[in-house]
C-alpha positions in Angstrom: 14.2 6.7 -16.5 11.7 9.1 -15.7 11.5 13.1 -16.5 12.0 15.9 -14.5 9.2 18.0 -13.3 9.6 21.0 -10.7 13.6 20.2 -10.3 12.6 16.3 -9.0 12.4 13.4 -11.3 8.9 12.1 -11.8 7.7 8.6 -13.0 4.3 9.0 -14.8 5.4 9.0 -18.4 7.5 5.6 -18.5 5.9 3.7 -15.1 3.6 0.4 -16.0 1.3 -0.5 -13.2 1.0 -4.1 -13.3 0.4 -7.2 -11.3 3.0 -8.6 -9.4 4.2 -11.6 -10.0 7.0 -14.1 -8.7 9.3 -12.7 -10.6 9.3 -9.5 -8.7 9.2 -11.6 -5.2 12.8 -10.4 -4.7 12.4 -7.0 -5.5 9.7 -6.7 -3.4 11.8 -8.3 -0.7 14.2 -5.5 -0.9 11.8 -3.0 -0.6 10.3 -4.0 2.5 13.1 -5.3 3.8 14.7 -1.7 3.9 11.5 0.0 5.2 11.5 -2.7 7.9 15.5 -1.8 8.9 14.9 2.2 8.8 11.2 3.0 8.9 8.0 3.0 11.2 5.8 2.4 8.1 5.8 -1.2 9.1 5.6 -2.4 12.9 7.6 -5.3 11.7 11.3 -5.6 13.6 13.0 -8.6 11.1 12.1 -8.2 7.3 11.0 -11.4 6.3 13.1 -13.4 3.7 11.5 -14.3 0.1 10.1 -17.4 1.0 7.6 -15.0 3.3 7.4 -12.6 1.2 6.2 -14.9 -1.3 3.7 -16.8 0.5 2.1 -13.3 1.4 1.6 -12.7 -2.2 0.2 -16.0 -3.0 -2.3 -15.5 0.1 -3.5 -11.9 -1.2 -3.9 -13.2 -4.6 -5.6 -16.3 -4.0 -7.7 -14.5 -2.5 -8.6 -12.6 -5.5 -7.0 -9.1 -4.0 -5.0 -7.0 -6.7 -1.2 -7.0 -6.1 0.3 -4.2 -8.0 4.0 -3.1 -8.7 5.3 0.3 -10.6 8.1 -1.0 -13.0 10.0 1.3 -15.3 12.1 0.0 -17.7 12.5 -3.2 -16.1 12.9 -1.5 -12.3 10.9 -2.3 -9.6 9.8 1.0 -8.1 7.2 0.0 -5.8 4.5 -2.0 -5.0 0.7 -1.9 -3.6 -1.6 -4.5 -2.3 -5.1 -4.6 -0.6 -5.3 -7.5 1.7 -8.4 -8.0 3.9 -8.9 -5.9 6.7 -10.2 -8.2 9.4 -11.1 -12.3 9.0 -14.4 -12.3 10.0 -17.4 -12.5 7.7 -19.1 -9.1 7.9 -15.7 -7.5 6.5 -15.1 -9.1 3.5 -16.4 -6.0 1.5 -13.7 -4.0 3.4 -9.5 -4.0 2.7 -7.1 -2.4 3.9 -4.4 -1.0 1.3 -0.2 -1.6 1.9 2.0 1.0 -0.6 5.9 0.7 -0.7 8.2 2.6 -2.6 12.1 1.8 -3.3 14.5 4.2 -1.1 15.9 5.7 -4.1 12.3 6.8 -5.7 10.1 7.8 -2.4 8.4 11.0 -3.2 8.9 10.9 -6.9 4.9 10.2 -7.6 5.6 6.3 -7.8 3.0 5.8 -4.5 0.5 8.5 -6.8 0.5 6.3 -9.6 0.1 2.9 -7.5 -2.9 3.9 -5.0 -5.4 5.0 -7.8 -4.8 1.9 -9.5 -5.5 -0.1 -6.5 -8.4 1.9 -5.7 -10.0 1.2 -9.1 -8.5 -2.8 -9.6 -10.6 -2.8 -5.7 -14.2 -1.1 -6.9 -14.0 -3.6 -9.7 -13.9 -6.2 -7.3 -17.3 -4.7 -5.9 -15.3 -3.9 -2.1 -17.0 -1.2 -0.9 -14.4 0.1 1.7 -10.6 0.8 1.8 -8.9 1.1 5.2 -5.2 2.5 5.1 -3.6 2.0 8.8 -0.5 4.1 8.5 2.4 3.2 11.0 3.6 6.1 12.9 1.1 8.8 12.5 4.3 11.4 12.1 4.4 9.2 8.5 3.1 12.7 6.6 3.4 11.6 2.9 1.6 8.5 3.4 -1.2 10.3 5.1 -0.8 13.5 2.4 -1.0 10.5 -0.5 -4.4 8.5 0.9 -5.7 12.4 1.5 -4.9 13.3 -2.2 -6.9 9.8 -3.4 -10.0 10.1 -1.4 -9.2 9.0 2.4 -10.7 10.6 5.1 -9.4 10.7 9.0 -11.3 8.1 11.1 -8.7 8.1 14.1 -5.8 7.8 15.9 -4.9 4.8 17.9 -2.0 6.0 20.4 0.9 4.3 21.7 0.0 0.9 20.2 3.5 0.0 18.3 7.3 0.6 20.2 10.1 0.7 17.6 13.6 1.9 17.5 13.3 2.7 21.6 9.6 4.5 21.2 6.8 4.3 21.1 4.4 4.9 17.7 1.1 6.2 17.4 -1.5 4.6 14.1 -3.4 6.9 11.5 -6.6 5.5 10.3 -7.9 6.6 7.4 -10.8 5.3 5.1 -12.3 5.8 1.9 -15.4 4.6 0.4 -15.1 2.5 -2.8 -18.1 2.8 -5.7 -21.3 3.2 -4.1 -19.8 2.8 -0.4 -22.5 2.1 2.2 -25.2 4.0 -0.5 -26.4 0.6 -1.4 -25.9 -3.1 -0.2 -23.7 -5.2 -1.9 -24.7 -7.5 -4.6 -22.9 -11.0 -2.5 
């Protein structure tokens, strides 16, 4: 349950950000499985079953990487991850954020309330940058949401996905996390 705020009902009061864990595989599932079927947030055509879903959380957190969900009363409203940006060596102080909310509570605040803990569960970590590569650059909340925590515009990269009989154009966005690039790392 959440409250209502401005005629649409809002999250903040009862929402607990917390780690994910395998009990929330399925949810999670579900979640991406529907932004898969209707949405250019993800480039991916199939949604993966469980098992891969699964075995993507266990690689982000062995890894170390927070893996967040926004539960209220028991619900799974969304989830959040940072995962590495690229393999090689000279990026491991840079991630690149994933947010996805449930169908039925998109542009309710739940994304609000998941990106700033990520952001902060990342500077912890001592990663310095946070790369958000939104699918379909027409995807305006995402981009509004990593504006409203921080993220700048670093780009565009067009025409380099084709779903549902088009093709999609990538927002890049970035934000520094703690110092940034002010000072070098400690590792």
């Amino acid at each position: 349950m959440g409250y209502m705020a401005g005629g649409e009902e809002r999250f903040e009061a009862l929402t607990v950000i917390r780690s994910a864990s395998p009990s929330d595989i399925k949810d999670i599932t579900t979640i991406y499985a529907y932004h898969v079927r209707t949405g250019t947030a993800s480039f991916e055509i199939e949604p993966p079953e469980a098992t891969e879903m699964q075995r993507r959380w266990q690689e982000v957190t062995g890894k170390g990487l927070p893996y967040l969900v926004a539960e209220d009363n028991g619900l799974v409203l969304g989830y959040a991850y940072a995962g590495p940006y690229r393999p090689r060596p000279a990026y491991r102080f840079t991630i690149e954020d994933s947010i996805y909310v449930h169908p039925e509570h998109a542009r309710k605040g739940v994304g609000a309330l998941l990106l700033p803990t990520l952001i902060a569960e990342c500077e912890k970590l001592g990663l310095r940058q946070l790369i958000a590569v939104i699918g379909d650059s027409g995807n305006a909340g995402s981009v509004a949401l990593h504006r409203k925590f921080g993220f700048e515009d670093t780009g565009i990269l067009k025409n380099v996905g084709f779903k549902f009989g088009k093709w999609l154009d990538v927002t890049i966005m970035q934000r520094a996390l703690g110092p940034g690039a002010t000072t070098l790392p400690e590792k």
